[in-house]
Structure formats: structure tokens, C-alpha cells
C-alpha positions as CSV (number, residue, x, y, z in Angstrom):
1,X,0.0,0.0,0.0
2,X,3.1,2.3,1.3
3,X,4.0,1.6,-2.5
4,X,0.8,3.2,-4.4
5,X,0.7,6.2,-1.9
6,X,4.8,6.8,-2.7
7,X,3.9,6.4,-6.4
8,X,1.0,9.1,-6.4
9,X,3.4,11.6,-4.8
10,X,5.9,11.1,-7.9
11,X,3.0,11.5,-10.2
12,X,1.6,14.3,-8.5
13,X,5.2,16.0,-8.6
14,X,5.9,15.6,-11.7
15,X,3.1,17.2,-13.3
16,X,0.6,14.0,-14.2
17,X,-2.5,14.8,-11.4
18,X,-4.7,12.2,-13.9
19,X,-2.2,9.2,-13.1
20,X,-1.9,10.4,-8.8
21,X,-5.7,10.6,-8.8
22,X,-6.3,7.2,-10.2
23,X,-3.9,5.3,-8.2
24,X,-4.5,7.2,-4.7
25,X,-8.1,6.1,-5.6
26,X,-7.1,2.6,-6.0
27,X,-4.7,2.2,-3.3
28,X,-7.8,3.4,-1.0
29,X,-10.4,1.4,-2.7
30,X,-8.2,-1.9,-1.3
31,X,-7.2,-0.5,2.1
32,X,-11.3,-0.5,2.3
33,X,-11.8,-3.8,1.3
34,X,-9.3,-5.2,3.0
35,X,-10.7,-3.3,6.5
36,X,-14.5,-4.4,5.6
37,X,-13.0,-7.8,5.2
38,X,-10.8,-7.8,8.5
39,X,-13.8,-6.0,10.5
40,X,-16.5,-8.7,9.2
41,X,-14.1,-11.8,10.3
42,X,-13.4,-9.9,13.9
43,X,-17.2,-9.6,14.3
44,X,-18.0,-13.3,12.9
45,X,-15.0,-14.5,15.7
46,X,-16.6,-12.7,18.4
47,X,-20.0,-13.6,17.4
48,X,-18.9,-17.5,17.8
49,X,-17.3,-17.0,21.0
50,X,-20.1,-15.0,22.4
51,X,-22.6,-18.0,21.0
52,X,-20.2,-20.5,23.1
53,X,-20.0,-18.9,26.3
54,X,-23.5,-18.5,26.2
55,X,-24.8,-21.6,25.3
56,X,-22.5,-23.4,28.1
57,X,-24.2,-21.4,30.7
């Protein structure tokens, strides 16, 4: 990701906002995903230890 960010700040320097734009856009489109996807298995994990605790008791 550190990558795509360094990348857009060449592009942006050297003139070409077009090219920075597009891959600053990208690089945060799959720092989303890969937080919605992180987030969702966190919640599913806590969900299933939540369901076994209570179903012991």
C-alpha cells in the first residue's frame, strides 16, 4: 500500500494529477476492502465466542 501512496506523490510532482488521482483512488479502494473484510471476520469470531460462552451457561 506504502507503495501506491509513494507512487502518487511522484506523479503528483511531476506534473501528471490524472495518473496520482487514479492510483491514490485505487490504493484506498483496497485499504477498504481489506478493512471491511478484517472487520466482518473480527465480528463473525466474536459472534462464535459470544454464541459458546452463552450456550454453556
Amino acid at each position: 500500500m506504502w507503495f501506491g501512496k509513494k507512487m502518487g506523490v511522484h506523479f503528483k510532482r511531476s506534473g501528471r494529477y490524472a495518473y496520482a488521482y487514479l492510483l491514490v483512488s485505487v490504493v484506498i479502494f483496497i485499504e477498504v476492502i481489506v478493512i471491511y473484510y478484517f472487520v466482518g471476520e473480527l465480528i463473525q469470531n466474536i459472534t462464535q465466542l459470544l454464541k459458546m460462552f452463552y450456550n454453556e451457561t
